[in-house]
N, C-alpha and C positions, 0 to 999 in steps of 0.2 A: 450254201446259198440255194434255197429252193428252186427250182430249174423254171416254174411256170410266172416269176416274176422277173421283171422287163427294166433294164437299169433306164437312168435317162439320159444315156450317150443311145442307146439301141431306139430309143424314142424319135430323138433327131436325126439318126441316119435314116429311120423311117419317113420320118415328115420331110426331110430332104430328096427320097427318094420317088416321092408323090406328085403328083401336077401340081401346078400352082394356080390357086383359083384366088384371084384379086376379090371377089365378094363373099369371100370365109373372114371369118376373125372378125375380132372385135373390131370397132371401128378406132381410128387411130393409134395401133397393135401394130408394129410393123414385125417381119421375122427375124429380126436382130433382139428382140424384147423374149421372143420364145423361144429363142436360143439361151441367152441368158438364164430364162427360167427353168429349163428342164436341166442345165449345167449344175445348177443351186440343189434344184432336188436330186442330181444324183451323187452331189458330195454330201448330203445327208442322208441318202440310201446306204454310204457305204461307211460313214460314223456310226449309224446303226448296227450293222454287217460287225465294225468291229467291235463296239462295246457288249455287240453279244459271244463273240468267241472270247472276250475277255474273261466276262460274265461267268462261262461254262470252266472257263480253267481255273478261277478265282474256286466255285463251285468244288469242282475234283479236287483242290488244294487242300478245301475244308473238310470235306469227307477224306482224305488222309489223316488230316490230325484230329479228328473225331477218328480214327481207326486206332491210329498212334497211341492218343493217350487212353483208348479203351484198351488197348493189350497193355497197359506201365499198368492200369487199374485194376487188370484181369489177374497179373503176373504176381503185385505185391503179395509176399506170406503176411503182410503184416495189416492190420485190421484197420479200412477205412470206412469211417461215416460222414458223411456231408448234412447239415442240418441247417432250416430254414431260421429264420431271425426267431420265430416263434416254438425254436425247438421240438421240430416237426424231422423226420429224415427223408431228405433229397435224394441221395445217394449212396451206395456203399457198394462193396468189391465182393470179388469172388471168397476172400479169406472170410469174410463175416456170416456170406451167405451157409460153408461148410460148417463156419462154426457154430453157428444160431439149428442148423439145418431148416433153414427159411429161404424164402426167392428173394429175388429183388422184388416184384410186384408183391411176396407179401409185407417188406421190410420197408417200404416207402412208404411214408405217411403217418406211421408211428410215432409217436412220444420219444424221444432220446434217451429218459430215463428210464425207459420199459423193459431196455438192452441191459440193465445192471442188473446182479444179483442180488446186494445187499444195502438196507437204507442208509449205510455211510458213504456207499459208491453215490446212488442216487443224489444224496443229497451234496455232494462233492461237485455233483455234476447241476445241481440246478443253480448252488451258488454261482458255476462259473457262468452259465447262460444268464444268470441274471448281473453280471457284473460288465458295466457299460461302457466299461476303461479297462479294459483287456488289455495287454501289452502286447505288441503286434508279435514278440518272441516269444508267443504261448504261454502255455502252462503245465509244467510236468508234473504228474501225480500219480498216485498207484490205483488201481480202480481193478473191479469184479465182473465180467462181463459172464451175462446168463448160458451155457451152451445148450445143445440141442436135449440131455438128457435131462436138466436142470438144475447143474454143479455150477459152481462157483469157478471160473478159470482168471487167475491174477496177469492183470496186461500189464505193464509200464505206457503208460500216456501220454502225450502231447496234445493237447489242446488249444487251436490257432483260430481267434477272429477270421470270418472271411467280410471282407468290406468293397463298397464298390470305388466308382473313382470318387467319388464328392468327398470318401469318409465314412459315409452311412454303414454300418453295422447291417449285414447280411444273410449273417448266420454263424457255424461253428464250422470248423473241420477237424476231424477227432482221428490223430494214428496210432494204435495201439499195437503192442509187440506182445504176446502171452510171453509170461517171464517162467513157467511150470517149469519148461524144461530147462531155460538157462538157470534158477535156481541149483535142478536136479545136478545136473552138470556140475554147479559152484561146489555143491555139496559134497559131490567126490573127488572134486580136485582137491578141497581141504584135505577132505580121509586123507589121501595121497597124499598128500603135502605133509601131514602129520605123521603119518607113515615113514616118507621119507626122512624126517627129524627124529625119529625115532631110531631108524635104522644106522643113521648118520653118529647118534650120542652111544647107540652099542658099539659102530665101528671103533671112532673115537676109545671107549673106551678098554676096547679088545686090544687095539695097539697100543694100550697107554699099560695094560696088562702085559702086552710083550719086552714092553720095555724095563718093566717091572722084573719080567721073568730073569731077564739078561744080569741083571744087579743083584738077584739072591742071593748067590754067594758073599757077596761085599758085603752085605743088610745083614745075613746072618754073623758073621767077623764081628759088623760092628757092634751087632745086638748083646754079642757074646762075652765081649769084653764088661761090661757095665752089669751084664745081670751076675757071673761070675765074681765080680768086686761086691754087689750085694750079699749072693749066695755066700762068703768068705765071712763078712760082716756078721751076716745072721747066723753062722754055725758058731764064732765065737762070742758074742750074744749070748746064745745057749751055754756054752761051756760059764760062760760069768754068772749065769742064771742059777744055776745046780750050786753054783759057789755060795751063792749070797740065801741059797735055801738053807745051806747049812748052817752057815754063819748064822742068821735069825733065828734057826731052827735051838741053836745053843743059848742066843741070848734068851728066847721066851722060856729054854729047862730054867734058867736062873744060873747057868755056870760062873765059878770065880771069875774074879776080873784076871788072875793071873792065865786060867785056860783058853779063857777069850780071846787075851793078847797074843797065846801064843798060836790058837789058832787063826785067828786075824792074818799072823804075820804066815802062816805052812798057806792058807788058801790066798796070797798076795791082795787082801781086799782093799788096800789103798792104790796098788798099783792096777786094778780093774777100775775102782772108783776113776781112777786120771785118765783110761783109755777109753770110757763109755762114751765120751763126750768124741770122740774123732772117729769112735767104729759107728756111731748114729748117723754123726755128717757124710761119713762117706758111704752109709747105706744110703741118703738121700740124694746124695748127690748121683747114687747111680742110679737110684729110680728113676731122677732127674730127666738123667741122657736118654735113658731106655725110653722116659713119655715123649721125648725131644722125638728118639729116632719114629717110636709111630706115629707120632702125629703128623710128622713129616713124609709117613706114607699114606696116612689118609689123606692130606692136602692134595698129595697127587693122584691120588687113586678116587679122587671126587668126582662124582659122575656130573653134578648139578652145572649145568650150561648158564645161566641164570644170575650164577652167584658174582655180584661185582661188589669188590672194596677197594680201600687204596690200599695199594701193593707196593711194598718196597722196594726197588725193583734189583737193588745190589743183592738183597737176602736171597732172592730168586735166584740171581746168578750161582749167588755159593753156593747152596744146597745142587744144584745142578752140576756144577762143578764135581763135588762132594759124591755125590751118587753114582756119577759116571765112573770119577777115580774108583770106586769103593770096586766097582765090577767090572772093570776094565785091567785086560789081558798084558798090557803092557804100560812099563812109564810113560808121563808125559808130561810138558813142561806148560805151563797155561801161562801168558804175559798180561796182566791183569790191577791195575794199583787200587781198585774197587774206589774209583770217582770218575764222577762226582757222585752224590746220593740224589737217587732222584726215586719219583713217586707215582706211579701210573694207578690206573682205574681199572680192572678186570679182575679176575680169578686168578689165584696165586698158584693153583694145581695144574690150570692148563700153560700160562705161562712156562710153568718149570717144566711142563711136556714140552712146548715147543724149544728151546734150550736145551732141552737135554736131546732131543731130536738133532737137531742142530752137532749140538759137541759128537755125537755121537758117530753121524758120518761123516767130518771132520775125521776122529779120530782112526774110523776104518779105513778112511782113504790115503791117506797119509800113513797107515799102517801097511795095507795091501801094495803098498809104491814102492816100500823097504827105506822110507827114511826112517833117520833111526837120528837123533832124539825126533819122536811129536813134538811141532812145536805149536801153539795155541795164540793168536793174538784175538783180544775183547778191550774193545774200547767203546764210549759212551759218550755220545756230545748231545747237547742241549742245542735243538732248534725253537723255532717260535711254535708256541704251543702243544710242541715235542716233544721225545726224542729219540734219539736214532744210536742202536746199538750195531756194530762189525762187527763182524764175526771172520777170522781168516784162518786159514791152515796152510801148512807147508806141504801140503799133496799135488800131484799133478795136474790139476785143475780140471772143468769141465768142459769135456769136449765139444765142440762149435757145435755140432752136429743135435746134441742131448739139450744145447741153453733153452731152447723153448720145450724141453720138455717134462722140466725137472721136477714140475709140481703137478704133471699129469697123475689119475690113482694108476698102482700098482706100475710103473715107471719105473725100473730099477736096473742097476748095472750093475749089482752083487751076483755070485753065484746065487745059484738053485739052491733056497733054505737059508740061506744067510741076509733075507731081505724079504719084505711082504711087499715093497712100494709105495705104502701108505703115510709112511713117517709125513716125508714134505709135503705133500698133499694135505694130509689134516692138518699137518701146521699151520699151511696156507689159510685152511679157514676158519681156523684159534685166532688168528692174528685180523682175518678179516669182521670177525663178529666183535673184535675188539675197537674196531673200526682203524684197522692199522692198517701197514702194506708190507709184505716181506717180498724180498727180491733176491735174485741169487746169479753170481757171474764170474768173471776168475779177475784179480787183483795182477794191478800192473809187474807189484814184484815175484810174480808165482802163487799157485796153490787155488783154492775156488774162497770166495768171500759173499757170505749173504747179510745182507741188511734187514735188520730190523728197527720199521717205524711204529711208535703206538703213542696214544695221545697223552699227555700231562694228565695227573688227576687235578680234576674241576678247570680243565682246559677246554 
């Protein structure tokens, strides 16, 4: 309160303190009347007094939040324009000014569209100032914002009506994100990512080669037997061959019928004639086994991630079955009555990797424990949409300690060289890209039991 003005309480202790002169004042004014009045003016001396200290704090309240929201304006990376109903620019941030390399005083006033690079941004942009039903949730779009050298920079856009209270349409308020480097960025995360699938189908198929490696002895046994029964085939072939050259060889001299007969009967050519027909069948049928057994190592030995058919899923079991016995160091007994038949959707190669994954430490663990027989249970039961294969062995089962760790990579409780760690691991995500779930834990009657779910084919 300025010091040289005078409330009007300080008025009336004055004029109280004065002589009193009967011929002052108005006439018929008594001093109960100027008491009154100077009480009146000094309760609006001091409504005055306070609607201005209000005034001033109301004041400082606004210039904070004019401070406030010019640092949120100053701070954003992300590109803001303010523009007038007539697509004129009102305002914009510090992000615009760096990236235009322009002021604000030169960027106010300008045309909206003048900020684009190219006439599909522009005209993107005058559609939407010209459209009068704007959705008050904007509009997202991709637009070209001009920079300071005169490139093209790709923003990601929001575009939001600003309206007052009536409704009235206001202008535009435009936020843009340069999308250059979140592109950049996406772009190497793919690489990466590709990379990583890449690296993931060599693992895959590096352990699917070791597994391979483990069974060659068995693969060759079996290879051996069948080409062996052809090779047998085709040498007596031959020996029937040189037979029947002679024999023709005499009927085209024109030899008697009596020489013919009797060499007919020294070269047995009736009894080659009856054998041809059984030493052909069973050259084929051993070609037969021999295409059986490679094709049966290309199925597994298939690199293609991709490949999905409907898969039998008992034939999977045998042949897994099949391959493990064929290179496996010791008997084993599998309990197995191959049902029900059922029919899944994925790759028949990695299937039998995971299975054979499976049988296989199954069979080392219950080996390494010294029981003696292996014993094997597989059972199969149909859920809804399902189904779900056991798997159990008579081994020691897995210790409390390893259950959360058993499909970690390289995870392993073999010695040193008798294990990579990778087995359970890639199994896990054969079975997950088949959109299954495998699980692993010990069975209430002894030994470790994992589960496998995978969906029906056309479930």
């Amino acid at each position: 309160m300025p010091s040289e003005r005078i409330s009007g309480t300080a008025l009336l202790r004055q004029k109280q303190q004065e002589p009193r002169d009967t011929t002052d004042g108005l006439p018929g004014v008594d001093e109960a009347v100027w008491i009154d009045v100077i009480q009146k003016m000094d309760e609006v001396y001091s409504k005055l007094i306070d609607d201005e200290i209000a005034l001033e704090q109301k004041n400082a309240e606004l210039e904070q939040s004019q401070q406030f929201v010019l640092s949120v304006i100053t701070a954003m990376t992300d590109v803001l324009i303010v523009c007038d109903a007539a697509g004129s620019v009102e305002q914009t941030n510090a992000a615009l000014c760096e990236l235009s390399g322009r002021t604000q005083d030169q960027l106010r006033g300008l045309p909206f569209e003048t900020l684009f690079a190219d006439d599909a941004s522009k005209q993107r942009v005058r559609a939407l100032l010209a459209n009068a039903r704007a959705s008050r949730q904007g509009a997202t779009m991709e637009l070209n914002l001009l920079d300071a050298r005169g490139q093209a920079v790709p923003v990601d856009a929001n575009c939001t009506p600003r309206t007052a209270a009536n409704g009235r349409r206001l202008g535009t308020v435009f936020v843009g994100r340069p999308t250059a480097e979140l592109k950049r960025a996406y772009q190497e995360l793919r690489a990466a990512h590709e990379a990583l699938k890449r690296a993931q189908q060599q693992l895959v198929h590096s352990e699917k080669m070791a597994s391979l490696g483990r069974l060659v002895a068995g693969v060759a046994h079996e290879l051996n037997n069948p080409i062996s029964f052809v090779l047998g085939n085709v040498h007596a072939l031959d020996r029937y061959l040189q037979r029947l050259r002679e024999y023709l060889a005499a009927v085209d001299a024109g030899a008697p019928r009596e020489a013919l007969a009797a060499l007919r009967k020294r070269l047995r050519i009736d009894h080659l004639l009856g054998d041809l027909p059984s030493l052909i069948e069973g050259t084929l049928e051993g070609a037969q086994r021999t295409t059986d057994i490679v094709n049966g190592l290309k199925r597994f030995s298939a690199m293609d991630p991709e490949a999905r058919a409907a898969v039998p899923l008992n034939g999977v079991i045998e042949r897994a079955i099949l391959w493990i016995r064929k290179g496996a160091q010791v008997d084993f007994a599998v309990h197995w009555d191959g049902t029900p038949a059922v029919t899944v959707s994925g790759s028949a190669g990695q299937l039998q990797q995971v299975l054979m994954n499976l049988l296989q430490n199954a069979l080392d663990a219950a080996t390494a424990a010294g029981h003696v027989p292996v014993q094997l249970w597989i059972t199969v039961e149909l859920a809804e949409g399902c189904v779900r294969l056991r798997l159990r062995d008579n081994g020691p089962g897995i210790a409390e300690e390893n259950l959360g760790r058993i499909f970690d990579p390289f995870f392993t409780t073999k010695p040193v060289g008798k294990g990579t760690g990778l087995g359970l691991s890639i199994s896990y995500g054969i079975v997950e890209q088949h959109a299954g779930e495998l699980t692993g834990g010990n069975h209430p009657d002894g030994g470790a039991e994992f589960v496998l779910e995978l969906p029906l084919a056309g479930a």
